[in-house]
KEZA-824119 format. One line per field, with one value per residue (C-alpha): residue in one letter; x, y, z. Coordinates in steps of 0.2 Angstrom, whole numbers, always signed. Layout:
BEGIN
aa = [a ...]
X = [X ...]
Y = [Y ...]
Z = [Z ...]
END
This chain:
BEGIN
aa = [x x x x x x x x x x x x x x x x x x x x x x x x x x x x x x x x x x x x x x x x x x x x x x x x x x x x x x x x x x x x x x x x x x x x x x x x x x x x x x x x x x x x x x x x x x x x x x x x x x x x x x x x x x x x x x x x x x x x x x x x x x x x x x x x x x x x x x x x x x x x x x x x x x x x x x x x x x x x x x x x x x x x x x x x x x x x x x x x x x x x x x x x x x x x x x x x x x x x x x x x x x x x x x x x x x x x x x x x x x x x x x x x x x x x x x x x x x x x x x x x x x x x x x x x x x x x x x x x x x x x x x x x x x x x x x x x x x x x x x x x x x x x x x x x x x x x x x x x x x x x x x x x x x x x x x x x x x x x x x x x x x x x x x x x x x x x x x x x x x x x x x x x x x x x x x x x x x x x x x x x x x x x x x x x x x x x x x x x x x x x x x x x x x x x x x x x x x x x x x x x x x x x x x x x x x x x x x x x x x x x x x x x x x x x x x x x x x x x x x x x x x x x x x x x x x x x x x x x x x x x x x x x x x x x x x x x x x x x x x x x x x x x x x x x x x x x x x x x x x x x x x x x x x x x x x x x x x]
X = [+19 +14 -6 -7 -6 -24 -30 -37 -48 -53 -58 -71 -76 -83 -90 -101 -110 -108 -120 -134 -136 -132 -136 -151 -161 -149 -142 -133 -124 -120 -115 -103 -96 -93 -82 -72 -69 -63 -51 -48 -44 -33 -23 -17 -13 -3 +6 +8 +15 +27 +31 +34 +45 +59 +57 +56 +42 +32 +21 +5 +2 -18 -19 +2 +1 +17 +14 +14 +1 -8 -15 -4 -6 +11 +15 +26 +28 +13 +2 +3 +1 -14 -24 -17 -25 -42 -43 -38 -53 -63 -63 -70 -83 -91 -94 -101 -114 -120 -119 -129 -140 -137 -135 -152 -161 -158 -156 -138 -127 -114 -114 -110 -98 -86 -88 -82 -68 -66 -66 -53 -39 -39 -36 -22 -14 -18 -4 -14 -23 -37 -41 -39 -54 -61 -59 -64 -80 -83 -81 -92 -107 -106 -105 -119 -132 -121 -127 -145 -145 -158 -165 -174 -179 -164 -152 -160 -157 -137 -136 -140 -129 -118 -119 -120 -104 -94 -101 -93 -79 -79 -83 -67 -59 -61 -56 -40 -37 -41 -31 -15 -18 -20 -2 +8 -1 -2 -12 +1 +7 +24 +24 +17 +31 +44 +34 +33 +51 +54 +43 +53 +45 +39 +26 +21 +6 -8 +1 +0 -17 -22 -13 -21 -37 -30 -24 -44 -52 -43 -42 -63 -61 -48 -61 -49 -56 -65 -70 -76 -94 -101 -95 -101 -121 -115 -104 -117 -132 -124 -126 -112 -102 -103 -95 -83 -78 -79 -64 -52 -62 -53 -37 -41 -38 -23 -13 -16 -10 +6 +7 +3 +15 +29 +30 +24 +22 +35 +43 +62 +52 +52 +37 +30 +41 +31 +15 +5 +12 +11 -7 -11 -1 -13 -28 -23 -19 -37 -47 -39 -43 -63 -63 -58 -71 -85 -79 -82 -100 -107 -125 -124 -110 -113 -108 -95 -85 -87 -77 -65 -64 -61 -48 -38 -38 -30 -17 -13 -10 +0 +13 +9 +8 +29 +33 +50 +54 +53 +35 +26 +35 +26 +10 +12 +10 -3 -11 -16 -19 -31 -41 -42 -44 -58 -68 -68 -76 -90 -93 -94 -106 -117 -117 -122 -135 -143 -145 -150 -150 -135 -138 -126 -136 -139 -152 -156 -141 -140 -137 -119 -115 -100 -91 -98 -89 -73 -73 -77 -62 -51 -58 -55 -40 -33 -41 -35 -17 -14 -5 -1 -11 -4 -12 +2 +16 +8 +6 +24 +33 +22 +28 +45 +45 +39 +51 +61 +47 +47 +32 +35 +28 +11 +11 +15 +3 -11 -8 -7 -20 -34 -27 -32 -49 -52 -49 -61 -75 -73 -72 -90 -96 -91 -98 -114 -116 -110 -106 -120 -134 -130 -136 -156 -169 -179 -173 -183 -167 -170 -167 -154 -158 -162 -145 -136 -147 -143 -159 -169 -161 -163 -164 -151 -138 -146 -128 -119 -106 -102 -104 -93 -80 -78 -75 -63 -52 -52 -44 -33 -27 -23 -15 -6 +1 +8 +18 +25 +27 +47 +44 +29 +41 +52 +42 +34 +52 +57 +42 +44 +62 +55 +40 +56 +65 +53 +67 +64 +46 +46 +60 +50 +33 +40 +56 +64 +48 +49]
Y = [+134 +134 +136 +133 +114 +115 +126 +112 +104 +122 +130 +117 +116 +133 +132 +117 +124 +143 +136 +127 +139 +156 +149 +137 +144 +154 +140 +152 +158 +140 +138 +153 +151 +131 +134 +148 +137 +122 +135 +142 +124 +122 +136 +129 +114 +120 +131 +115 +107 +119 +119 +99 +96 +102 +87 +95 +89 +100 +98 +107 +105 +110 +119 +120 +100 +93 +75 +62 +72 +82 +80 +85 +88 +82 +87 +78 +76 +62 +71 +86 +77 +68 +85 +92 +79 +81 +99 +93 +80 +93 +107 +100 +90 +104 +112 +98 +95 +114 +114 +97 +103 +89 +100 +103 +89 +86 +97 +103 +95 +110 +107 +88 +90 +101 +90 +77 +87 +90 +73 +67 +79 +79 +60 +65 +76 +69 +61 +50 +33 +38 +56 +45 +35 +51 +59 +42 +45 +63 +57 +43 +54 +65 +52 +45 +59 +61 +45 +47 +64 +66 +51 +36 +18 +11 +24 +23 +5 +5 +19 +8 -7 +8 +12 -6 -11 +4 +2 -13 -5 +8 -6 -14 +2 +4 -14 -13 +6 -2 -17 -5 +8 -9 -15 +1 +14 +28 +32 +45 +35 +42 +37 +19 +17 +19 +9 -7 -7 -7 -23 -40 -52 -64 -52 -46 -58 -47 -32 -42 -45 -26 -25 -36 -29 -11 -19 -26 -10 +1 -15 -11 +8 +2 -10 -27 -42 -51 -33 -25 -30 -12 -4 -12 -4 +9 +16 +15 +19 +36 +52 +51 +65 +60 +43 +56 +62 +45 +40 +48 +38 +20 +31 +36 +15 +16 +32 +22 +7 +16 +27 +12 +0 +10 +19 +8 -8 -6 -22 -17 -20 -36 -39 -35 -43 -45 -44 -33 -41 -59 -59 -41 -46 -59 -50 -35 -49 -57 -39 -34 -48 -50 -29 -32 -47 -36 -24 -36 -42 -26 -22 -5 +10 +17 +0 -5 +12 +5 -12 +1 +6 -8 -15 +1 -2 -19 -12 +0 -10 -23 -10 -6 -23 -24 -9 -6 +13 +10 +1 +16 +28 +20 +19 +36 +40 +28 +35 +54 +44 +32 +45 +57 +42 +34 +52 +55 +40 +42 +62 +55 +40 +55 +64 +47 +42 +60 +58 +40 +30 +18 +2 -4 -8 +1 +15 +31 +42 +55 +73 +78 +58 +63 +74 +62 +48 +56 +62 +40 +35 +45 +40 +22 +21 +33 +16 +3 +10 +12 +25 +40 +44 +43 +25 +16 +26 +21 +4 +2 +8 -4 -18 -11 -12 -30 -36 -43 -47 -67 -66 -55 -68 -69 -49 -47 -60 -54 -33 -38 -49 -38 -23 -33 -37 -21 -13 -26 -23 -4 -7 -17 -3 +10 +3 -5 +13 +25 +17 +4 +17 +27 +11 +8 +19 +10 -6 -12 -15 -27 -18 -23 -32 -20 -23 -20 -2 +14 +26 +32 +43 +64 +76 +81 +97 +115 +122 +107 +120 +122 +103 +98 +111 +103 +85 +93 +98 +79 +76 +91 +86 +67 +75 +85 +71 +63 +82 +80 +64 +65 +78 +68 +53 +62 +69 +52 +44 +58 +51 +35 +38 +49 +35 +24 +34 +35 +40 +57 +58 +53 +63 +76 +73 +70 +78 +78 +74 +58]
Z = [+74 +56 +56 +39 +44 +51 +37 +25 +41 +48 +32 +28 +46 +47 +28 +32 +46 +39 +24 +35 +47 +36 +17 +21 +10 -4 -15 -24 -12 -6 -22 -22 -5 -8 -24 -15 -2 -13 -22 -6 -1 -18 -13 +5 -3 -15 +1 +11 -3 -6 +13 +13 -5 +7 +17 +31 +44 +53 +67 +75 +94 +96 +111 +113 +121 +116 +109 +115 +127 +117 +99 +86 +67 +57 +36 +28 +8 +9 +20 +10 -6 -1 +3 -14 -24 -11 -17 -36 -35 -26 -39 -55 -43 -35 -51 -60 -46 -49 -68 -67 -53 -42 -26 -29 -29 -10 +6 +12 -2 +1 +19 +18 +5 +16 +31 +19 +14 +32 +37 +22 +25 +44 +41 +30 +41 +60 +68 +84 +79 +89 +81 +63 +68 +74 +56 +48 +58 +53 +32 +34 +42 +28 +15 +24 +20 +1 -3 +1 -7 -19 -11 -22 -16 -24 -17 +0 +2 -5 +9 +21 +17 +14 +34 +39 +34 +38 +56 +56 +50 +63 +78 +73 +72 +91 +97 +87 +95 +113 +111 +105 +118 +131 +126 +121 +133 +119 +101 +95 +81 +84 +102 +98 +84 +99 +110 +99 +96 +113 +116 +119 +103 +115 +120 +105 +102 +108 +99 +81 +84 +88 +71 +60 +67 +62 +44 +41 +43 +31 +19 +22 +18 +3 -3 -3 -7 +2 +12 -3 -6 -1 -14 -29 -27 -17 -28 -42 -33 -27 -37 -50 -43 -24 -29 -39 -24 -15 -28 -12 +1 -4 -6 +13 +17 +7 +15 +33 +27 +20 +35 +51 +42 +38 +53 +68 +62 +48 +40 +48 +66 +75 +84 +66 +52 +38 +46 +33 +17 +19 +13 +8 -8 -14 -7 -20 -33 -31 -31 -45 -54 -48 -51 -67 -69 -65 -78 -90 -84 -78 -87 -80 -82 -65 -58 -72 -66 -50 -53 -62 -44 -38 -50 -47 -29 -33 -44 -30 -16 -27 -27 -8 -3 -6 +6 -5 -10 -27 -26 -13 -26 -41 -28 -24 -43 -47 -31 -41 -58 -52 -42 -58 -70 -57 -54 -74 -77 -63 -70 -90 -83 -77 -94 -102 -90 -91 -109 -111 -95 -88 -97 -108 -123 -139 -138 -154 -152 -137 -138 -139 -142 -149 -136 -124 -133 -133 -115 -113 -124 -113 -96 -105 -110 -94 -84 -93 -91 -114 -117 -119 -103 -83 -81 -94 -84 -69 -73 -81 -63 -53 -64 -63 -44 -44 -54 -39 -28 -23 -34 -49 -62 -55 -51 -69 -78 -65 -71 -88 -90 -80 -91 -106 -101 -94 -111 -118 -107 -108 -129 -127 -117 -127 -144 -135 -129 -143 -160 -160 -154 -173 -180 -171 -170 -154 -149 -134 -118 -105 -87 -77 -59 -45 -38 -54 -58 -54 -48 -62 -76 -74 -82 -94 -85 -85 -89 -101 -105 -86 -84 -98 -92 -76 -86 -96 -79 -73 -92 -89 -73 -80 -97 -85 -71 -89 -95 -79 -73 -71 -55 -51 -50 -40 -28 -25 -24 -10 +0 -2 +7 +19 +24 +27 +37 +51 +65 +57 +57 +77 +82 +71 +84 +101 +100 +119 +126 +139]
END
């Protein structure tokens, strides 16, 4: 077997605990043994990645139990991609919480963020439904105590809304698990793909409602309207570079939907037929258009890049939604764009809101206003999908794939309309914020409400140069997804042919097994 399938989930396993128990009280070796691990981390991916381009899929057995019997990890294209861009996000994020000093205003930061790490890759790479929620569970404890970290009224109290809802999430989780497991006698998503293919359509009625159950909690995780109101003050409330990192955790929602519904509950399978897309489409119309909305009328940046989240979410599953080659492709793509573009803008929102606080309102000019302001106007217009950024390639390809969806005039007039507002209401931001603050001295701001403000403003970064370096790799890593886009798009167009050919995937997993 190929154990460098479990290396992106061990690796951080033995980190986390390594730095409580060990590092506890050196946070400079927490420090140095958290950013070899990420670039540690980097490397695997980069291994895996190469491994998986081939189109070959490999599997893991943990303790040599073949599936559907034992607990298997799988790589394929998506899978390995998925980790690539965790350790992509991971690396200029971890570095701007040290330059900032963020992982040292609260206990164990380093610790939590390789459990989330953890947590988000063995999601990526598991192959049984049950161990999914397992790894949904492990991410979501971490991201528990990231929340909180550095603690605060305001932060306190979005954590615990924070907690709330994913519990809900989780509860659901386990109903729809037991109500699969009740008609299909097995959580090995390979195994239940054969399993539902096999059951007459006349009995599928239990089956589609452990599906629809399965589809609400990652549109929960994906943040799909009308299941995304925990992410608004969370998102905001959070330390800029935890919702950074949280940039993947909507992605997490996402990769299950594309991976359930294309292999188990695929549109080719009866008992199924069109199950996920019949109202996932307009849910991802309407979240793109109230993300973008919020955009518009946000009083603060932290939460305005929050809706940015959130509208990029809705622009995602649009091309999801379709389940055609050509539209996972182009969501593939717009997968790494939106996670960069989305982590950017959180990192750059931390920068202005150590040096003048979040509100969008003029204030006397900051330090370094005008690097700030540029590393803004990128951010922005990598959002908005103008080019010559990723966003506007991104944004083209998901319009291209819609163009013969039973829909395509609404899908078009929806993305191009949200992308003209969004570039309005990060324009007004950005001269509320930079241009207009060169022209007062001290003008007195009204605070926004509680549930619009993020905590209080901190001190500026004991090492900008550090800080701004990290920025400077999110930018990088979008200038670079544009230089390369035509082995970008292809990569994504192999795995969109390989998610819809999932005989190959199964026969991959179970093999001769019976």
């Amino acid at each position: 077997m190929n154990h460098w399938i479990v290396a992106p989930i061990v690796l951080p396993a033995i980190l986390a605990p390594f730095s409580i128990m060990v590092l506890r009280y050196h946070l400079d070796l927490q420090r140095i043994f958290s950013v070899a691990g990420v670039v540690a981390l980097l490397g695997i991916a980069l291994t895996i990645t190469a491994q998986a381009s081939g189109g070959d899929i490999q599997v893991y057995e943990l303790g040599d139990w073949p599936a559907p019997f034992g607990i298997v990890m799988v790589l394929d294209r998506m899978s390995a991609m998925m980790v690539l861009l965790t350790a992509l996000l991971a690396l200029p994020i971890v570095l701007y919480a040290i330059a900032s000093g963020w992982d040292d205003r609260g206990k164990h930061f380093h610790a939590l963020f390789h459990f989330q790490l953890m947590g988000v890759c063995g999601a990526f790479l598991t192959g049984d439904a049950f161990n999914l929620f397992v790894f949904f569970e492990v991410l979501l404890i971490a991201s528990y105590g990231l929340m909180t970290h550095g603690g605060g009224a305001v932060r306190l109290k979005a954590g615990v809304q924070y907690v709330a809802y994913n519990l809900l999430g989780s509860t659901l989780f386990l109903f729809a698990l037991g109500t699969i497991y009740g008609v299909t006698g097995t959580l090995n998503m390979a195994d239940i793909a054969t399993r539902v293919a096999e059951i007459p359509a006349e009995d599928t009625a239990l089956l589609r409602v452990g599906a629809v159950l399965l589809l609400l909690v990652f549109c929960i995780k994906a943040a799909v309207l009308p299941l995304h109101f925990w992410l608004p003050a969370s998102y905001a409330n959070a330390p800029m570079p935890v919702a950074a990192l949280f940039a993947i955790m909507t992605k997490v929602g996402a990769y299950s939907i594309l991976r359930m519904f294309t292999l188990a509950f695929g549109p080719d399978v009866a008992a199924t037929e069109g199950l996920a897309g019949e109202w996932l489409q307009p849910a991802a119309l309407v979240t793109l258009a109230v993300g973008t909305i919020g955009i518009l009328g946000s009083k603060h940046i932290a939460r305005m890049v929050a809706f940015c989240a959130i509208a990029s979410m809705g622009t995602l599953l649009i091309a999801i939604s379709q389940f055609t080659p050509d539209a996972t492709a182009a969501a593939l793509y717009y997968v790494f764009h939106s996670t960069l573009a989305t982590a950017l803008l959180f990192l750059v929102a931390d920068l202005v809101m150590a040096r003048r606080g979040g509100a969008i309102a003029p204030t006397p000019p900051m330090p370094q206003s005008g690097l700030v302001s540029a590393l803004f106007f990128v951010g922005a217009i990598a959002m908005a999908g103008m080019p010559p950024l990723s966003g506007f390639i991104g944004k083209l390809l998901v319009l291209d794939a819609s163009r013969d969806a039973s829909d395509a005039t609404m899908v078009w007039a929806v993305i191009l309309i949200s992308s003209f507002v969004t570039i309005i209401g990060l324009a007004r931001a950005g001269t509320l914020i930079f241009w207009k603050s060169h022209d007062t001295q001290a003008v007195p701001i009204e605070m926004p409400a509680e549930n619009e403000a993020a905590p209080e403003p901190v001190a500026p970064e004991p090492q900008p140069g550090l800080a701004f370096t990290a920025v400077f790799g999110a930018v990088a890593g979008l200038i670079l997804l544009t230089l390369f886009a035509g082995p970008a798009l292809e990569y994504t167009s192999q795995t969109a042919e390989q998610l819809f050919a999932p005989e190959n995937y199964i026969s991959a997993v179970l093999g001769g097994a019976e």
